[in-house]
LUMSE-30654 format. One line per 4 residues: their letters; for each residue x negated, y negated, z of C-alpha. Coordinates in Angstrom, 2 decimals. Each point is the difference from the previous one (the first is absolute). Layout:
N
A = X Y Z | ...
END
This chain:
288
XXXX = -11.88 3.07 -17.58 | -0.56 -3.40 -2.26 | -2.62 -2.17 0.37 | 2.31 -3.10 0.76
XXXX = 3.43 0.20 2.28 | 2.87 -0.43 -1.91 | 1.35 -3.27 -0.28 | 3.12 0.89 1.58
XXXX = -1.90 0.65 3.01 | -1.96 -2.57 0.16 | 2.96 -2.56 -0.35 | 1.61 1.49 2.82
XXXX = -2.76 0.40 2.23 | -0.64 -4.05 -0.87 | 3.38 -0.27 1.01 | 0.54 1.60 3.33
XXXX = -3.26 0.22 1.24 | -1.92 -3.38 -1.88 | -2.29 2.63 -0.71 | -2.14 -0.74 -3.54
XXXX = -0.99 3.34 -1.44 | -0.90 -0.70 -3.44 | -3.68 1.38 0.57 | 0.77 2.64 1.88
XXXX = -2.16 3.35 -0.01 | 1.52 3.23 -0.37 | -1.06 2.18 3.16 | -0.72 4.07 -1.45
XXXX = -0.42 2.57 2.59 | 2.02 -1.71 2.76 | 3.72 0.55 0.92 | 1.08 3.48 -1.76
XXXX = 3.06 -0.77 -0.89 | -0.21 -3.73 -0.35 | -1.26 -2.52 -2.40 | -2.02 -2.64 1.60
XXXX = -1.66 -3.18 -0.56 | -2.23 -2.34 1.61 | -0.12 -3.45 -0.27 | -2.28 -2.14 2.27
XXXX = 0.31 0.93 3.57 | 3.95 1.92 -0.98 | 0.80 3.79 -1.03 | 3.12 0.29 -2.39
XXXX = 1.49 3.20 0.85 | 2.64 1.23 -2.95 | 1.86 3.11 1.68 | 1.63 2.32 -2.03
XXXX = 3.60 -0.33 -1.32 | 1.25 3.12 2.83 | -1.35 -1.92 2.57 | 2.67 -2.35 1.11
XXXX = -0.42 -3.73 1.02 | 2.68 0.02 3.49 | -2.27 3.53 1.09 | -3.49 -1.94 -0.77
XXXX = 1.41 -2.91 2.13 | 0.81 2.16 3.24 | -3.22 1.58 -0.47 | -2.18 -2.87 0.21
XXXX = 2.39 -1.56 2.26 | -1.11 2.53 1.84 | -3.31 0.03 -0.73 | 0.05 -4.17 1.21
XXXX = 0.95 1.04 3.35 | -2.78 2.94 0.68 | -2.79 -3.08 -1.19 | 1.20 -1.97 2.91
XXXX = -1.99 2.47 1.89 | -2.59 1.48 -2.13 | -1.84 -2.03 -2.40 | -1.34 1.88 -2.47
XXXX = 3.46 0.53 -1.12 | 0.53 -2.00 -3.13 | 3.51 -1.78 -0.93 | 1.32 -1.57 -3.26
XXXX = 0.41 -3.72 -0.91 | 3.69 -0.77 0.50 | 1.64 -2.64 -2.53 | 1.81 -3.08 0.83
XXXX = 3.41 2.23 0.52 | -2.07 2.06 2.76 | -0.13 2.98 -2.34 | -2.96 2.08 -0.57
XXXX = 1.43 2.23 -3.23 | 0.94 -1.86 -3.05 | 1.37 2.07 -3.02 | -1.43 -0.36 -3.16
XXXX = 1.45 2.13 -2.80 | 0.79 2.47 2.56 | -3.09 0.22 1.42 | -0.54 -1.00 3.91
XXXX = -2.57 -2.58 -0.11 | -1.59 -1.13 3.32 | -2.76 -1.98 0.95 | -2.81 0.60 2.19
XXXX = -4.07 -1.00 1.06 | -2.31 1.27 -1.14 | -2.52 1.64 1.91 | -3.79 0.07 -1.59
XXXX = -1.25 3.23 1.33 | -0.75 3.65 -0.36 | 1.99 2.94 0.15 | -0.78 1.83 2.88
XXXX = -2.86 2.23 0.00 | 0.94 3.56 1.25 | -3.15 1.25 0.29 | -1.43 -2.37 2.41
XXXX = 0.60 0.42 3.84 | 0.74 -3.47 1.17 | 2.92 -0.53 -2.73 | 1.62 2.74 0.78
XXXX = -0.22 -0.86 3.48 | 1.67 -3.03 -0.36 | 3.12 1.24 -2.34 | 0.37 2.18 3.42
XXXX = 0.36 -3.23 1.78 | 1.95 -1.60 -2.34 | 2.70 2.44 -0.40 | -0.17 0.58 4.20
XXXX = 0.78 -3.63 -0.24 | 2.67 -0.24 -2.76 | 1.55 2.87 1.91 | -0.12 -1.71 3.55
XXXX = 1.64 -3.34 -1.73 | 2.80 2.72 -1.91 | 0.75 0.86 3.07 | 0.90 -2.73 1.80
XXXX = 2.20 -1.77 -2.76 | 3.95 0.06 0.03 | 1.41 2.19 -1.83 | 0.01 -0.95 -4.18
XXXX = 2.62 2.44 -1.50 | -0.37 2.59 -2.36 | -1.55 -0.84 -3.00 | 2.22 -1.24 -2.99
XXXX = -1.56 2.06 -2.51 | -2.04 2.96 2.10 | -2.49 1.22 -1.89 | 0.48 3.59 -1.06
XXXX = -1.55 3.23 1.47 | 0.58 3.67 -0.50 | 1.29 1.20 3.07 | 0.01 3.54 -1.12
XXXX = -3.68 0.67 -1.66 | 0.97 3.75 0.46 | 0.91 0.63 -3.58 | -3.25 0.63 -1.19
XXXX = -0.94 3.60 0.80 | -3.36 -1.04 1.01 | 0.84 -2.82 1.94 | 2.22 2.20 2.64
XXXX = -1.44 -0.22 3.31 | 3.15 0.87 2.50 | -2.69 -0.10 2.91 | -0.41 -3.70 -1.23
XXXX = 3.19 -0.62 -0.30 | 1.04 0.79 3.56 | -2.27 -2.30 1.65 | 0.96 -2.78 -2.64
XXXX = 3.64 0.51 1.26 | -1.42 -0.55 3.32 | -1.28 -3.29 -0.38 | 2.57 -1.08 -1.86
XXXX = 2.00 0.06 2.68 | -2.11 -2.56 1.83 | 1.84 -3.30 0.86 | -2.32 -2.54 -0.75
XXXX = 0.20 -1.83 -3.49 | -2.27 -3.11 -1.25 | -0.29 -1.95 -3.13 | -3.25 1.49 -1.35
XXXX = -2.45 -1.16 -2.83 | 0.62 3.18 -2.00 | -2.99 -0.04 -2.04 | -2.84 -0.64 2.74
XXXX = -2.75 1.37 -2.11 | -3.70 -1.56 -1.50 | 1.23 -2.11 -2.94 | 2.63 -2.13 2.25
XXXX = -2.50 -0.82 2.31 | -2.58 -3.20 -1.47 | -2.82 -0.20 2.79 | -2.07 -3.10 -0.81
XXXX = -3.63 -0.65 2.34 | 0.82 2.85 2.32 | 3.29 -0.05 0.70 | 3.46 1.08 -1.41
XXXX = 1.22 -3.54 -1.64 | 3.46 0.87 -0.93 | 2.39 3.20 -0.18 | 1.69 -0.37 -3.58
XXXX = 2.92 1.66 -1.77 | 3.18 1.20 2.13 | 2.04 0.61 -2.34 | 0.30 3.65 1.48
XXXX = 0.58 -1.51 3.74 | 2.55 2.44 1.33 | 1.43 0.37 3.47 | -1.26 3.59 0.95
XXXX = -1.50 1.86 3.38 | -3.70 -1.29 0.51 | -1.66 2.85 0.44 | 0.37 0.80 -4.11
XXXX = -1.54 -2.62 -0.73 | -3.23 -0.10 2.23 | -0.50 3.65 -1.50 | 0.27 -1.18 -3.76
XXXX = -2.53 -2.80 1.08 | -2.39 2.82 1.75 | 0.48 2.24 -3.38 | -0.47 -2.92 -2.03
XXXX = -3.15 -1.43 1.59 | -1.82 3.27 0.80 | 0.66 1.79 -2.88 | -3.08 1.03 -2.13
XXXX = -1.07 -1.94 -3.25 | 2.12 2.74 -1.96 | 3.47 -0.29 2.07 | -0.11 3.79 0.61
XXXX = -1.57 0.78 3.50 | 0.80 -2.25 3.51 | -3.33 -0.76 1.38 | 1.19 0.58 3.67
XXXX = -2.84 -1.63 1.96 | 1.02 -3.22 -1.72 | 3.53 0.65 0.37 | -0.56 0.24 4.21
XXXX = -2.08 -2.96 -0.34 | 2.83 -2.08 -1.80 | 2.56 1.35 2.44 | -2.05 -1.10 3.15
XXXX = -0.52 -3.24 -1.54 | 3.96 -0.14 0.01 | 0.63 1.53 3.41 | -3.11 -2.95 1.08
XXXX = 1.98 -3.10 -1.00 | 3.69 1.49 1.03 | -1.64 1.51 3.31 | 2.70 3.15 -0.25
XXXX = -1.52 3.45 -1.48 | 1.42 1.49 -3.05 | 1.87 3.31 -0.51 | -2.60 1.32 -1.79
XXXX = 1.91 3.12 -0.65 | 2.62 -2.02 -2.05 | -2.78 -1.66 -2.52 | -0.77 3.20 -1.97
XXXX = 3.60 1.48 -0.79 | 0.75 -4.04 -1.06 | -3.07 -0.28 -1.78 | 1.14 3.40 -1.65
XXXX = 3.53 -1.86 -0.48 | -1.48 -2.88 -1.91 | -1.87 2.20 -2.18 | 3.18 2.19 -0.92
XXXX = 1.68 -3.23 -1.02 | -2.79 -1.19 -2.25 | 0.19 3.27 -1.35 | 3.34 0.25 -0.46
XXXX = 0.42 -3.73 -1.35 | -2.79 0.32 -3.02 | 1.83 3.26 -0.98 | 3.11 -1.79 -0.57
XXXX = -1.81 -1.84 -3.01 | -2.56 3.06 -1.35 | -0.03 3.59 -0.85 | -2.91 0.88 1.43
XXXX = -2.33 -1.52 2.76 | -2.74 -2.59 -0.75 | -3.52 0.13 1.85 | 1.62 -2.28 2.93
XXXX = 2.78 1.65 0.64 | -1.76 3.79 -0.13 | -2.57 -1.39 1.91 | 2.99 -0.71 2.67
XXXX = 1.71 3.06 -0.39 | -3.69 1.55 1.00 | 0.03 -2.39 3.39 | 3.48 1.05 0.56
XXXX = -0.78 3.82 0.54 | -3.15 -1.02 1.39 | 1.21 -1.89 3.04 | 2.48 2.71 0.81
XXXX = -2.54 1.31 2.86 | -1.66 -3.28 0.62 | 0.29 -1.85 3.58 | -1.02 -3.16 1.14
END
């Protein structure tokens, strides 16, 4: 990533948005897949050239409707046109605040707490909206994880068939995990980066959350006292219980995925993704 934005960018972002960028920072360790750049109280967001500008404008159309009703959620700038994706060089560009902060500490109690609330809430306010569509441009998922010999679980994949078969379908945040949440004097400030919203059942994604914020420091072992702590924190601000029963084979699901996703691009596993082929036999006998 250069030190300075292109000057094609920052000509259109002048343009469309009146947005000077000249001085902006580059921003390292944020947004995987994106470039970004800060300038004054703005974040620059430069998608990646498969991402595509008409799917990035239902999502945070989208996204614009569930911050009616919960306010962490954080929406992009739109320009004078109403749009909130410009194209630059075939890049998506969007505009959005930026929210001073820290990522959200896993390892304390209260935080995790209050992603439980959160996501309760985000999933409350899914609920209740009209129904958006399907997604342009779904993101992609291995629906068949199988064809690894050591990722074959037909136990697994029975009760995965039977929650598929649940009716109810939501736009979710997709990546609800520690880095897209900035808490700032005690509280979650914002919920950044849906660019993996997808409409899916809600249950997967309150057990990624639970894997993802009660996982130990390695990513290889569920910490299950703090996964039934983060799951009543959820059931407190709904007021409905959870299946518990479901969060473990989904948990197990998500894992597979990862798995199977970071295989698709190396021969042979790194330390993250052994470490969650260990969880993913591990959990096999775990309840919650």
């Amino acid at each position: 990533m250069p030190e300075r934005p292109p000057e094609n960018l920052a000509s259109a972002l002048a343009e469309r948005f009146s947005l000077p960028i000249a001085d902006a920072e580059p921003v390292r360790g944020l947004g995987d897949e994106c470039e970004i750049w800060r300038t004054g109280g703005h974040a620059v967001r430069v998608s990646p050239t498969f991402r595509s500008t008409d799917d990035l404008e239902w999502v945070y159309r989208t996204v614009a409707r569930l911050a009616e009703f919960v306010p962490e959620v954080v929406v992009p700038l739109r320009d004078a046109d109403g749009r909130a994706v410009i194209e630059v060089a075939g890049n998506p560009v969007s505009v959005w605040p930026w929210i001073d902060g820290q990522q959200l500490d896993r390892e304390d109690p209260t935080a995790r707490r209050q992603a439980a609330d959160l996501l309760a809430r985000l999933h409350t306010a899914a609920s209740a909206l009209s129904d958006p569509g399907p997604r342009p441009q779904p993101v992609a998922r291995c629906e068949s994880c199988g064809h690894w010999d050591d990722l074959q679980d037909p136990t697994l994949d029975a009760a995965l068939a039977a929650v598929r078969r649940r009716p109810t379908r939501m736009p979710l945040h997709g990546d609800f995990y520690r880095r897209n949440l900035i808490r700032r004097d005690g509280a979650i400030a914002g919920l950044i980066d849906w660019d993996e919203l997808r409409i899916h059942l809600p249950e997967s994604e309150l057990a990624w959350a639970t894997w993802e914020h009660s996982k130990n420091t390695t990513g290889d072992t569920l910490l299950p006292d703090r996964a039934r702590d983060f799951l009543t924190a959820y059931e407190h601000r709904t007021g409905r219980p959870v299946d518990r029963d479901l969060i473990v084979p989904l948990i197990r699901d998500g894992l597979r995925l990862e798995i199977c996703r970071a295989r698709a691009t190396h021969t042979a596993d790194d330390t993250y993704t052994a470490g969650q082929l260990h969880a993913f036999r591990e959990l096999r006998d775990t309840a919650l």
